[in-house]
N, C-alpha and C positions, 0 to 999 in steps of 0.2 A: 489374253492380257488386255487388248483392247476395249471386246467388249465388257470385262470387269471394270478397268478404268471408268468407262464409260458406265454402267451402272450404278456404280459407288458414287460417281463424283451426280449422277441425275437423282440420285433417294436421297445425298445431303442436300441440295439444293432443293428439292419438292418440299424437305423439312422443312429446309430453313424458308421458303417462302410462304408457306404455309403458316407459318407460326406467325411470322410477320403481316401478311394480312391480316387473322384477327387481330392480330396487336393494332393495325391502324383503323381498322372500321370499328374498335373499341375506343380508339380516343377520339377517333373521327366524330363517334355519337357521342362519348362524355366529354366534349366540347361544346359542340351544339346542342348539348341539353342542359349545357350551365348556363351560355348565352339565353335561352330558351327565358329560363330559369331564373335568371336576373333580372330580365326583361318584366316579366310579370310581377315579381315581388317589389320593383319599381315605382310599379304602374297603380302597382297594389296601394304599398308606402304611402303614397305622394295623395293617391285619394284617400286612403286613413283620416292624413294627417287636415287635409280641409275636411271630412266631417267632423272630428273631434273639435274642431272650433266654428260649426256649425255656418262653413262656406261651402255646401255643396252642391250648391248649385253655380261653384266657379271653377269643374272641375274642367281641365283642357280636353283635345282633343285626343286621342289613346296615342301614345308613341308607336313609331314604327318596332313590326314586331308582335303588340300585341291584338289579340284576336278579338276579347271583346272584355267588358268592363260593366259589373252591377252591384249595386250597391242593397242590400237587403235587409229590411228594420230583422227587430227579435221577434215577432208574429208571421211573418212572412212576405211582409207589404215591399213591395219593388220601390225602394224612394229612386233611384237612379239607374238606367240603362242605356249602354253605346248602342249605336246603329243599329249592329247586328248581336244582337242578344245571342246567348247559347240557344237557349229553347223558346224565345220569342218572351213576349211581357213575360211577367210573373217571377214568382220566385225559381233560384237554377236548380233544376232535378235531371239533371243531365248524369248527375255522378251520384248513384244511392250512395257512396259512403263516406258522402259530405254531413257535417252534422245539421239537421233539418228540424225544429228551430236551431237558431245559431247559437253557440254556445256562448256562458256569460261570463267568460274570462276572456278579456283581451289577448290576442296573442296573435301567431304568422303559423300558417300549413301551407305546405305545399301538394297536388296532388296532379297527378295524370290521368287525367280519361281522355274516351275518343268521343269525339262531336258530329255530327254528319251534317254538316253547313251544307245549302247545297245539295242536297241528295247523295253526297259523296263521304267517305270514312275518314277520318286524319286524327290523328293524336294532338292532343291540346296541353301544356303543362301551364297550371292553375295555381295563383295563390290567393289563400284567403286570412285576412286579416282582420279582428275582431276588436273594434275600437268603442270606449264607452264618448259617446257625445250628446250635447246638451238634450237631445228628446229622446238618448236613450242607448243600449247599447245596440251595433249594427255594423253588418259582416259587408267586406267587401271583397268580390269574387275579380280577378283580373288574368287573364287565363293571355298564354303567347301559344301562337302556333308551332306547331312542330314536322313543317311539312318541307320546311328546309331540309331540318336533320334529316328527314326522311329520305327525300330526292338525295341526298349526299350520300347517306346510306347505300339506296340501292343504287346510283350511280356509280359507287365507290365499288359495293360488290361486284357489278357488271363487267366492270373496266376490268380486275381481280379475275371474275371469271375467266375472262379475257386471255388476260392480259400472262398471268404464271402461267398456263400451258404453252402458250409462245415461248415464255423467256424459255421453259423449264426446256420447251423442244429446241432453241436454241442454243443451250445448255450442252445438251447431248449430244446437238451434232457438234459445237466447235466443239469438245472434247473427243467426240469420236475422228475427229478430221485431225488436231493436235495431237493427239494420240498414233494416229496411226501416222503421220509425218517424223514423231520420234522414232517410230519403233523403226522405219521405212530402214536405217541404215543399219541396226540390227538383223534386219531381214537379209539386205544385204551381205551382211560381215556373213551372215551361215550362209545363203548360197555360195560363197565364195568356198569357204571352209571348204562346205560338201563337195563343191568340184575339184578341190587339190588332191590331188593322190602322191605315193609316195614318188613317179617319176616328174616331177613338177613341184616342187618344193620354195622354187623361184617366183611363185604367186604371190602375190599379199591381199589382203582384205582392205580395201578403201576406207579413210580415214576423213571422215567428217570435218567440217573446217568447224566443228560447232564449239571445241573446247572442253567439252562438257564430261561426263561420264561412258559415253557413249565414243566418245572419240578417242577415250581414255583404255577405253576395251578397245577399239581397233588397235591401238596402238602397242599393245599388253599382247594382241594377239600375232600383230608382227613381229614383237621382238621373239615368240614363243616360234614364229614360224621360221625365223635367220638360226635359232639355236637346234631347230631339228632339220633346217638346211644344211649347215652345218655340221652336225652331226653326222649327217648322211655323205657327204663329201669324207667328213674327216673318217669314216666305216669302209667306203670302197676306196680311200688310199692306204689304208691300214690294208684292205684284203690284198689291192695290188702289190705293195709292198711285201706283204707276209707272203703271196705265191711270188715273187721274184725270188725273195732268199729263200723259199724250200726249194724252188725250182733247180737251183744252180748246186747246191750239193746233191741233191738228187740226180739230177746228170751225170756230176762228176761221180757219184757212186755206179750208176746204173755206167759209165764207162769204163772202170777199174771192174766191175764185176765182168765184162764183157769179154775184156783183157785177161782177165783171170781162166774163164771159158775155152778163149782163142789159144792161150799160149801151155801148151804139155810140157814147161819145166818144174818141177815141182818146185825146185830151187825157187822161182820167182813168186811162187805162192803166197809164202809169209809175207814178204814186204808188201805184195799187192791186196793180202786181206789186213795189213793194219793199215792202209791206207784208206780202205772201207769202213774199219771202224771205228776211223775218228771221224769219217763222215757221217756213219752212225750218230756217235755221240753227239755231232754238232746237230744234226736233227732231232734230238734227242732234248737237249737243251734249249733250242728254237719254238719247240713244239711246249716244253713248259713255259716258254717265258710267256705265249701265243697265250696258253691257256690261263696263266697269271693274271695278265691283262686284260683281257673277256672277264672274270673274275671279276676283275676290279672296278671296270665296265658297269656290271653289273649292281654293283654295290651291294655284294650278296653281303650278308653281318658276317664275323667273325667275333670269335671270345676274344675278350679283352680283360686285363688285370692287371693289378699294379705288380711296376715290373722295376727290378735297378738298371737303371741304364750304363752304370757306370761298371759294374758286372759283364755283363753283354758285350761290351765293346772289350773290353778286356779278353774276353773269350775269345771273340772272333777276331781279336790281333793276336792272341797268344797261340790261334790256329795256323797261322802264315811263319813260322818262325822256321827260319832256314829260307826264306825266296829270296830272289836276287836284289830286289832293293828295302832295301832295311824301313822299318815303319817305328816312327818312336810317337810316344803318348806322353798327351800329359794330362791325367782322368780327374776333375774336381768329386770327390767319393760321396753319396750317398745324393745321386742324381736319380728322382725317380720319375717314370710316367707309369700313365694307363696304359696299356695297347697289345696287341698281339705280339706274341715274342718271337714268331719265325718270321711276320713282317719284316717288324724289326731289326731281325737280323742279318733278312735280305736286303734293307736298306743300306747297313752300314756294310756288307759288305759288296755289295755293287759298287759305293762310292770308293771304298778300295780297291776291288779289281781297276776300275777306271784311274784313279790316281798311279796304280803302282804299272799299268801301262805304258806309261808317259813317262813318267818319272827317271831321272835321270841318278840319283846316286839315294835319294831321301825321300819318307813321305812323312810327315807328323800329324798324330790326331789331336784336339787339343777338344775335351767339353768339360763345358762350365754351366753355370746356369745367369740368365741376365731378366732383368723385369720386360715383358711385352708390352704393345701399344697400349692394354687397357690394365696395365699396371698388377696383373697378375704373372708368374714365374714360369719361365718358360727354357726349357733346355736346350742348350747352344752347342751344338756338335758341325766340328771346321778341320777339313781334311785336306790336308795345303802337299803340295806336290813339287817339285825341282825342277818341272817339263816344261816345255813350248808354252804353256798359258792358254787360257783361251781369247779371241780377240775381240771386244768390247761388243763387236756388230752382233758376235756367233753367239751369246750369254743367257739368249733364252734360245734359239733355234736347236740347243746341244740337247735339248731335254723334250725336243720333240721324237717319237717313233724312227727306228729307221736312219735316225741322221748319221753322218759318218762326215767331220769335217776332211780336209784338201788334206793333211799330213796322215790320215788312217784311211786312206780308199781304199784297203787292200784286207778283206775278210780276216786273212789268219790272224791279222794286226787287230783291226778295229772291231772284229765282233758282228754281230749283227744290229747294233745302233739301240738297242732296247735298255743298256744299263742306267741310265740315267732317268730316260722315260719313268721307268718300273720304279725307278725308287722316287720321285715327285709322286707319282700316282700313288704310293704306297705312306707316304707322308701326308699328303691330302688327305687318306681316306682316315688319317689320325688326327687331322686337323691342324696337319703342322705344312711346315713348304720345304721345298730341297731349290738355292739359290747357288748361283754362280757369280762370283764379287771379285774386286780388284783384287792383283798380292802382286807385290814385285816377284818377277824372277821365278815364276810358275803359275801355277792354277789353284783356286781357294772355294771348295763348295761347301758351304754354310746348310748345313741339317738344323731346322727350328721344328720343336713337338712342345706341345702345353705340358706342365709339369705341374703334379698337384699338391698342395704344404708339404712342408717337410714331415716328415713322421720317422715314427723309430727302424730301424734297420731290421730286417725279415732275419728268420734264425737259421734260415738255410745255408747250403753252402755258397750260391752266391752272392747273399748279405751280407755275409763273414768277412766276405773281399771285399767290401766296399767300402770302408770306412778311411782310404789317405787317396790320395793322388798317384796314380804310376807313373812311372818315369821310364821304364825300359819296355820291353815286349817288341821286338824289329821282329820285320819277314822282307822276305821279297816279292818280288813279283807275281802276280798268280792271277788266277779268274779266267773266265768264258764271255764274258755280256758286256761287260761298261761301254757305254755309248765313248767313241772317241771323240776327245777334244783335241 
């Protein structure tokens, strides 16, 4: 990248100097050859105009400039010549394609030839001017030097010569040196990278004080390295957490089975193998929810379809009928989303298990639909409980992995802490959130999922249900997982 920088930005500049030189040694000379230019046809003029009123022998001295000055009848007779003649007396035959005799129309030419005054070459620009006056008509030749432009010329080229391969090398290197001073802390940020491994996560790549873009990726790449810090923390408390609770029914299994082993009553059999296989079961359900969650981790896809939400909920309260605390609804009917339907199901009914743990005589569902932040419809599902509450500080900490608030420390009670977990992550991965919000006098967890226009009701069986609001459907208590609140 350097060296391209560096070539690119050295070929526009060779251009562009290049281009520019001839542009000035072009006006440099069509400057000094209109000076040249003037000069002569001046010189030329002004003696014209004293032979045509036959004062010519009151012509001045040549102005600065011009080189020499003769004045020539129509035969070729020299009536006037400066000092230093082109070709000495005589008529000028310095330039064969001057007209030779003079021609007999008045008028102004200009012309260029070279002169060797001196033994030496130079360019002369010449004007001839053809005046009729009293003994006759007669050319006058007044030529300016041209050895200024010349010396400007090639002094101009010289310098040019000069002068663009400095800049041009100049050019190149500050660009090769600015150049590699930007990249220098890109360099940096990868060496840094390349040295972090996964047991050192706690590195960062150094952050240029420049502002710039460059400091903009350092700091893009730290926030990238705190979220896979992060990460990695939040993976080995998941693992340690996940072997503490296999660990501990595992024991207790592997010590009933022991017991079972040791003791020759048969009598004591049965109770000691259902004691094993509810510790089964609880590894059993442990080990799905584990696998859930990796899942979800994952963000492997799943099929999704528009589904009645008002249906579904109906289902999985109308599954709980007969548990010990009664669940009443109150279902706004023809509430729909996109999403997987066994998510979903495990959504709402984690958030049940969880409520009807706590819960004290009641638990009521209540979904409706309400406009979202960005003013599209979004469905409102609020499962309010009769229990302990959760306490304002615990409101997000209930919905991490694992948690098990001060009133459920006690497994058979509180579960393994993943009910709550699993259904946020499962609501997320819908685009929706699982919140814990004020309620007097119990606990209130607010389910939000995007919900899309209303459309006509599916002809299934259950579309069919969807179309009022329920009012009845009670269960009691029930579930394995809901994180305790």
């Amino acid at each position: 990248m350097r060296a391209r920088a560096t070539v690119g930005a050295s070929v526009v500049v060779a251009a562009a100097l290049t281009a520019a030189s001839f542009a000035l040694i072009g006006l440099l000379e069509t400057n000094l050859l209109r000076n040249a230019e003037n000069d002569a046809r001046q010189q030329a003029e002004s003696v014209a105009a004293l032979a045509a009123t036959g004062n010519l022998g009151r012509v001045r001295p040549l102005a600065p400039g011009v080189e020499f000055l003769q004045v020539v009848a129509a035969d070729g007779t020299v009536l006037f010549s400066s000092p230093r003649p082109l070709d000495g007396p005589g008529p000028v035959r310095a330039a064969p394609d001057l007209l030779t005799p003079a021609p007999q129309r008045p008028g102004l030419r200009l012309h260029t030839w070279k002169d060797r005054p001196f033994g030496r070459e130079q360019r002369v620009r010449v004007a001839q001017v053809v005046v009729d006056t009293p003994d006759g008509i007669v050319t006058v030749y007044a030529g300016a030097s041209l050895r200024v432009a010349d010396a400007a010329d090639d002094t101009t080229t010289a310098a040019l010569a000069i002068g663009v391969p400095l800049l041009l090398a100049t050019v190149a290197l500050v660009t090769w040196r600015v150049t590699g001073r930007a990249l220098r802390p890109v360099e940096e940020i990868r060496a840094e990278v390349a040295a972090i491994s996964d047991r050192d996560l706690h590195r960062r790549v150094p952050v240029p004080a420049t502002r710039d873009e460059v400091a903009r990726l350092a700091q893009t790449m730290n926030t990238t390295l705190d979220r896979l810090e992060a990460s990695g923390i939040r993976q080995r408390r998941f693992i340690a957490d996940a072997s503490h609770e296999l660990r501990s029914p595992i024991t207790v299994l592997r010590t009933q089975l022991e017991v079972a082993m040791a003791v020759r009553d048969p009598d004591l059999w049965p109770e000691l193998i259902g004691g094993a296989l509810q510790d089964v079961e609880r590894l059993q359900h442990l080990a799905a929810d584990l696998l859930l969650l990796a899942r979800i981790d994952a963000a492997q896809p799943v099929p999704t379809v528009p589904l009645d939400l008002t249906g579904l909920v109906r289902d999985v309260v109308a599954a709980r009928a007969g548990d010990r605390v009664r669940v009443g609804t109150s279902l706004t009917g023809g509430v729909r989303v996109t999403g997987n339907e066994l998510w979903l199901t495990r959504i709402v009914t984690n958030l049940l298990d969880n409520a009807q743990r706590f819960a004290q005589e009641r638990v009521d569902v209540v979904l409706s639909t309400a406009a979202g932040a960005d003013g599209m419809p979004v469905a409102v599902l609020e499962i309010v409980d009769d229990g302990p509450g959760i306490p304002p500080a615990e409101r997000e900490r209930v919905f991490e992995r694992f948690t098990r608030l001060d009133d459920a420390r006690s497994r058979d009670q509180g579960g393994a802490g993943l009910g709550l977990a699993i259904a946020r992550d499962l609501a997320a991965h819908h685009g929706g959130s699982v919140t814990a919000e004020p309620h007097p006098g119990g606990a209130r967890l607010v389910v939000r999922l995007p919900s899309p226009p209303p459309a006509p009701p599916p002809t299934g069986r259950r579309g069919a249900r969807a179309g009022g609001r329920g009012t009845d459907a009670t269960a009691e208590q029930g579930g394995t997982d809901g994180t305790p609140e």
